[in-house]
C-alpha positions in Angstrom: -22.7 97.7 102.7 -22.6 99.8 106.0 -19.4 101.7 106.9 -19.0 102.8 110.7 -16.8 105.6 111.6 -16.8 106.4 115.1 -14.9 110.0 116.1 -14.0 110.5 119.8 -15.5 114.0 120.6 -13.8 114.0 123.7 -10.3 113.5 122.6 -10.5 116.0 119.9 -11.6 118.0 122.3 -8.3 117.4 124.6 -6.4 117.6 121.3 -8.2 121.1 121.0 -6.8 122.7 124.9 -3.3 120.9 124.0 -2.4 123.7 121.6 -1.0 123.4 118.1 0.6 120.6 117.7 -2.2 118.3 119.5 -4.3 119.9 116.7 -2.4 119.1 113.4 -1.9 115.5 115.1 -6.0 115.6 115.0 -6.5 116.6 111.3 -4.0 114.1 110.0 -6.4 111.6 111.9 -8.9 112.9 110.2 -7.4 112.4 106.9 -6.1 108.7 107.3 -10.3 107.9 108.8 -11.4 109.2 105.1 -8.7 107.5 103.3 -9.9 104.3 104.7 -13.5 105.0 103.7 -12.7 105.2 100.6 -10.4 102.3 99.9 -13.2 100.6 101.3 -15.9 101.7 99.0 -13.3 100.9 96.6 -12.7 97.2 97.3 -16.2 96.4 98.1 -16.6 94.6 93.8 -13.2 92.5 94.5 -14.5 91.6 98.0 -17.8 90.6 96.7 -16.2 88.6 93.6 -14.1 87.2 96.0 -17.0 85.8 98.3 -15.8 88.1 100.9 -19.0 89.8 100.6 -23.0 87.8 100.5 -24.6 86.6 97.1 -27.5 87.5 96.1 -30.2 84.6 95.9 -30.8 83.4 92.7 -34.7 82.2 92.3 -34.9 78.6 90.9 -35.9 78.4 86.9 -39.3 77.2 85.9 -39.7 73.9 85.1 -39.4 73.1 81.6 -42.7 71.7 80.5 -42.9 68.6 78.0 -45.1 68.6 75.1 -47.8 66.0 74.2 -46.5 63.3 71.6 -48.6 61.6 69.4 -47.6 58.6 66.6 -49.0 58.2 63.2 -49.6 54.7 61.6 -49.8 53.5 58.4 -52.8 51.3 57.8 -53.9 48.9 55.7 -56.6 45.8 56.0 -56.7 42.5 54.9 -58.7 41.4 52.0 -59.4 39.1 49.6 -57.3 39.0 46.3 -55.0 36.3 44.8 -51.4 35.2 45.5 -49.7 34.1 42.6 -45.8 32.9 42.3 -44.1 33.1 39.0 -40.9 32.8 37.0 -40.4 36.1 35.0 -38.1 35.5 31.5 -36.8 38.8 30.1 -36.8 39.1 26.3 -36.1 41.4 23.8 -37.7 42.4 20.3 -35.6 41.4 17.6 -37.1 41.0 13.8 -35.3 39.1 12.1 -34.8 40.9 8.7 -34.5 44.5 9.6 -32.7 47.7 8.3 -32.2 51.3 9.1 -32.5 54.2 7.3 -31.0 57.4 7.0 -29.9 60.7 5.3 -26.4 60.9 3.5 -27.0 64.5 3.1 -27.2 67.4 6.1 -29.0 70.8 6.1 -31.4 70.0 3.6 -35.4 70.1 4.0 -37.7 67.4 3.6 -40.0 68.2 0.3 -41.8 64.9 0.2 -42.9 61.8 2.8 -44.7 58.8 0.9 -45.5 56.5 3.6 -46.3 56.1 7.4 -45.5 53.9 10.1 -47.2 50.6 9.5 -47.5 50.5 6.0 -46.5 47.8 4.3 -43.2 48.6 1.3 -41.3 46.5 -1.4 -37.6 46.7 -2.1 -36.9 49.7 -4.3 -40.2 51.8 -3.1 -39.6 55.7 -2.1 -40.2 56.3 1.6 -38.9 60.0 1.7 -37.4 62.4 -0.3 -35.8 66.0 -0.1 -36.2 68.6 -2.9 -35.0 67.4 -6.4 -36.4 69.7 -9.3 -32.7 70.0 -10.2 -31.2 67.0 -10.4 -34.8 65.8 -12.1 -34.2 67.8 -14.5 -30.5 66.9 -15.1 -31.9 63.7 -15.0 -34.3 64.2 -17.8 -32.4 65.9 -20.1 -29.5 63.2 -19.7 -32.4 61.0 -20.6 -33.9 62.7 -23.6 -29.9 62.8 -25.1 -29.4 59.4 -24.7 -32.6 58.3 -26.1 -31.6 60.2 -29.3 -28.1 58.8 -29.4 -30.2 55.4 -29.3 -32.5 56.2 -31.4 -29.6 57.7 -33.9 -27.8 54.2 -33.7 -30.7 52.7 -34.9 -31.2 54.4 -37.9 -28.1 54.0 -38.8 -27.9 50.5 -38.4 -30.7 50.4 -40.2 -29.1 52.4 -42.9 -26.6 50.4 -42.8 -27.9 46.9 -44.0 -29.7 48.5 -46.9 -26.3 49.9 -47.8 -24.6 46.7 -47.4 -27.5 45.1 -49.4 -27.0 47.2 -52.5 -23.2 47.3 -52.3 -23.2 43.2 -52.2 -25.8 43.3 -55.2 -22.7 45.6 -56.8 -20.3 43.2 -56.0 -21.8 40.5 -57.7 -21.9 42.4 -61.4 -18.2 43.3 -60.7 -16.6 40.5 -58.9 -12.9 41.9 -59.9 -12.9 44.6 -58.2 -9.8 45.1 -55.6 -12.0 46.2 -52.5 -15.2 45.4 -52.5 -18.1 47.9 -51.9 -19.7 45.7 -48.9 -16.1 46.0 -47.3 -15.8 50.2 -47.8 -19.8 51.0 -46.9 -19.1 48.3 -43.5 -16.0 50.4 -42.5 -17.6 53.9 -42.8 -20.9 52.7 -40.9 -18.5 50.8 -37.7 -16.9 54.1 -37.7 -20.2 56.0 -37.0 -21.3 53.2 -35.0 -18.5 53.1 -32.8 -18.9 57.1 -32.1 -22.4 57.0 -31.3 -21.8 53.7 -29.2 -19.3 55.7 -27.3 -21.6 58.8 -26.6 -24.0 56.4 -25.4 -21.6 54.5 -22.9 -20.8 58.2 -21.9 -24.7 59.1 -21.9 -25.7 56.1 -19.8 -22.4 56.5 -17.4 -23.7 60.3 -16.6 -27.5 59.0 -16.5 -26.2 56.6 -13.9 -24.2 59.2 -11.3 -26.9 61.5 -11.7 -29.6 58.7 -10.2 -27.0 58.3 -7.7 -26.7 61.4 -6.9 -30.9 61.6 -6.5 -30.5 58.2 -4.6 -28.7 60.3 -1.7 -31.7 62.4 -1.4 -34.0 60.1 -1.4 -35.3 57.2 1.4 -35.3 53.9 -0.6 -36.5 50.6 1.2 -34.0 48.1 0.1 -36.4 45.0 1.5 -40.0 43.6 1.8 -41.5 44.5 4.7 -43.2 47.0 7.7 -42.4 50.3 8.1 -41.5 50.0 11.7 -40.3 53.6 12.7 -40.4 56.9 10.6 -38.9 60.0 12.1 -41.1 63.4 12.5 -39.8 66.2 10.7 -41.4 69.4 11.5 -41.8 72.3 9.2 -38.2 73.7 9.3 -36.6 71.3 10.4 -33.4 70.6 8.4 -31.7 67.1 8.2 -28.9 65.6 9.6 -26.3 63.3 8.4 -26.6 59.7 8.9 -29.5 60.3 11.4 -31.9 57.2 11.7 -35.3 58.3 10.4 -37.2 55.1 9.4 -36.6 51.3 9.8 -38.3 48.5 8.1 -38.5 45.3 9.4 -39.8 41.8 8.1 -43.0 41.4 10.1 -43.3 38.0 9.0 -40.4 37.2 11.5 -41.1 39.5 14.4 -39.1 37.9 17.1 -38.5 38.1 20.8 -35.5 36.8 21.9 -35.1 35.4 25.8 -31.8 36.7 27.4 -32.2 35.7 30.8 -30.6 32.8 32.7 -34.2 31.0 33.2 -35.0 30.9 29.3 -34.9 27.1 29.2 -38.2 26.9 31.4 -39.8 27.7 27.6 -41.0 24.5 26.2 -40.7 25.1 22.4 -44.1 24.4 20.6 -45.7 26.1 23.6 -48.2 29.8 23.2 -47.0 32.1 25.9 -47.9 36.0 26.6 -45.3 38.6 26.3 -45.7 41.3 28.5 -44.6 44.8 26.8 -45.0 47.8 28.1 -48.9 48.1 28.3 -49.0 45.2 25.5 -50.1 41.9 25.9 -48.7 39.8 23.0 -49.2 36.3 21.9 -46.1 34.4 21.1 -44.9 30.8 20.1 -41.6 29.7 21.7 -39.3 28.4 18.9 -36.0 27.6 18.6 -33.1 29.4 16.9 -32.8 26.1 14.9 -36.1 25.4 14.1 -36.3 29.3 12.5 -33.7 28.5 9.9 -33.0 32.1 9.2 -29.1 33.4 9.1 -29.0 36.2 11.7 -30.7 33.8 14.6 -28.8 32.0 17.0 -29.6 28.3 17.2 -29.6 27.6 20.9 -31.4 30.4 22.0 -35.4 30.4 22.7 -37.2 33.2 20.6 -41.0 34.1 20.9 -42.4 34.6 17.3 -45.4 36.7 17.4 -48.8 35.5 16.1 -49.3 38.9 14.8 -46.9 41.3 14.2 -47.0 44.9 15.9 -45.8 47.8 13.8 -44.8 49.6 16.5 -42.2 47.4 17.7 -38.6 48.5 17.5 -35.9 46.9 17.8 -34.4 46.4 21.3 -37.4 46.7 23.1 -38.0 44.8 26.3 -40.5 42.4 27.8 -41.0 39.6 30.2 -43.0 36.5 29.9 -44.3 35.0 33.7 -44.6 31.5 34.1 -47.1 30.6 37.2 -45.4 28.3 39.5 -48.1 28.3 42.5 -51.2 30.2 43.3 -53.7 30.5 45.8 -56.8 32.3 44.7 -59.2 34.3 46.5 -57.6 34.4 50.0 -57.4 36.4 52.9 -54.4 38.5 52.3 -52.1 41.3 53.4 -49.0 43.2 52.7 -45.8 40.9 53.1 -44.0 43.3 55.0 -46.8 43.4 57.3 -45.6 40.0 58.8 -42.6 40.0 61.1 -40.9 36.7 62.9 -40.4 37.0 66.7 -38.9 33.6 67.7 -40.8 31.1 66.7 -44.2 33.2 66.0 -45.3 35.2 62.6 -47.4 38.6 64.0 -49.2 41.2 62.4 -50.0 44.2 63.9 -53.5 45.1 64.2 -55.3 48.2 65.1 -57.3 47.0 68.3 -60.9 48.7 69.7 -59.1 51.1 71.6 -57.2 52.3 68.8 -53.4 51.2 69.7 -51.1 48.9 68.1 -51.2 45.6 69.1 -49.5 42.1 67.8 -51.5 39.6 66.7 -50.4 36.1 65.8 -51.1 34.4 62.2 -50.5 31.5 59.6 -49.0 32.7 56.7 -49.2 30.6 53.6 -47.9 31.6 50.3 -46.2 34.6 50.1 -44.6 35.9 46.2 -43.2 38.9 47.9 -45.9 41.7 47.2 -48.4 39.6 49.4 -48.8 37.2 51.1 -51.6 34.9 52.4 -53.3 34.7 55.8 -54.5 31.1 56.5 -55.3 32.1 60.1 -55.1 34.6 62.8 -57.2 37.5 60.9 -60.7 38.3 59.2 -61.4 40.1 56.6 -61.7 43.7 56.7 -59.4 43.9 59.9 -56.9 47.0 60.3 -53.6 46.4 59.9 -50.8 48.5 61.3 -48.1 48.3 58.8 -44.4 48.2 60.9 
């Protein structure tokens, strides 16, 4: 910004001849030209804000530059394998003779395990047991004292008919008497009888609460059959209460049962394979009927095993696939390779120039995993998954 101030030399000089008063007239001049300098240099911002004064020129902003895009695909190729479509029936292990086994007692360690799983046990057999050299011993001494009070009552029954004998051999040389000696030596031997009968009652009571006592310690198998499952202790590891630790199951029944709404597609008679986990089992469809056993249902389908696994349990799931149709080595690909556009199938292929392109094919059986190519591809050919 330029400011002109232009002074007239010639007036100031008249002011200057004119005497005083021209020359205080001349100052105050002076004043008011400086005043209005700097109420100019003052307004200048607020003119320039105002767009009183010019702009500066702003220089246009490069131009923003794009970057290079690339797309990835996924790829796959068709190939030959097989198509299969099947019917899957769920099922579910279920022996049919089974029970379960636990501790009644808690905080106690294991001293003793007698079998593992798969073995084979009777009713009555010892499985596991915690520490009992107390209650053995309790147990044996109430033994001992009632095989003496047994033995005792022997004796004295034995006593007691060649008491009897000679007292009736009396009573025969002295048939008057009032009371005869076979009736006085019978009343003092069903006396001692009667207490030693009653100690033994009481003997064999006690014998019998101390065995239950030793039965809660204890892991009894109360049927025939498998050891199925048998729980793990490690070295301190204390019980718990009522906790499963080992099942037995009849293995001559070892069931599947088929729980899903297709389970009539079984034909009864009929050797199917039960898909388990990473086990392939033969079974024999059967009815609930045809088993005959209590705990079955009669309408249902089971799948009784040709030979038992021990390592079963109870509840565990499988599925048996029933083929339907199948096309074997074929050409095929993905099925969500194949898309519909109007009345066409395509597949998109990888061409020579590397780029996606659609390519039309015949699709023929398709189980949802694959499907097959009748025509429209070769073998080997890249295929650009959508």
């Amino acid at each position: 910004m330029i400011i002109l101030l232009v002074i007239n030399r010639k007036g100031g000089r008249r002011m200057k001849t004119k005497g005083k008063k021209e020359r205080t007239g001349f100052a105050a001049a002076r004043i008011r030209a400086a005043l209005a300098v700097i109420s100019c240099i003052a307004l200048a911002p607020a003119l320039t804000g105002c767009g009183l004064m010019p702009k500066e020129e702003e220089l246009p902003k490069a131009p923003v530059m794009a970057e290079g895009q690339s797309q990835t695909y996924t790829l796959t190729q068709a190939v030959k394998g097989n198509v299969i479509v099947s019917d899957n029936v769920r099922v579910s292990y279920v022996p049919a003779s089974s029970e379960k086994l636990s501790f009644s007692e808690g905080g106690e360690y294991v001293r003793h395990v007698y079998v593992k799983a798969g073995d084979r046990v009777k009713a009555g057999d010892v499985l596991m047991e915690l520490d009992l050299t107390d209650i053995n011993e309790q147990i044996q001494d109430q033994q001992d004292q009632l095989d003496q009070l047994t033995l005792s009552l022997g004796q004295l029954q034995e006593s007691e008919e060649v008491d009897l004998e000679e007292a009736r051999l009396k009573d025969a040389e002295n048939p008057n008497q009032t009371v005869s000696n076979e009736t006085t030596v019978s009343e003092q031997y069903t006396t001692q009888e009667s207490m030693l009968t009653n100690s033994i009652q009481v003997g064999q009571a006690r014998l019998e609460e101390l065995k239950a006592k030793r039965a809660k310690r204890q892991i009894i198998a109360s049927i025939d059959g498998t050891v199925t499952y048998l729980y793990q202790y490690d070295q301190w590891e204390a019980t718990e209460k009522d906790k499963q630790v080992a099942v037995i199951s009849n293995m001559d029944m070892a069931l599947f049962e088929a729980y899903s709404d297709n389970a009539a597609i079984l034909t009864p008679g009929q050797t199917y394979t039960v898909t388990c986990g990473d086990k392939e089992l033969q079974a024999v469809a059967r009815t609930g009927k045809e088993l005959n056993y209590s705990s079955l249902k009669p309408d249902s389908i089971y799948l009784q095993l040709t030979t038992p696994d021990p390592e079963l349990s109870e509840g565990d799931k499988g599925t048996v696939s029933i083929v339907k149709e199948q096309s074997l080595d074929t050409l095929v690909v993905p099925s969500d390779a194949v898309e519909k556009q109007g009345d066409k199938t395509i597949v998109y292929v990888l061409n020579d120039k590397g780029y996606k392109e659609a390519q039309t094919v015949t699709c023929g059986l398709d189980n949802g995993t694959v499907v097959e190519i009748v025509d429209g591809l070769e073998e080997g050919q890249t295929i650009v998954m959508p």
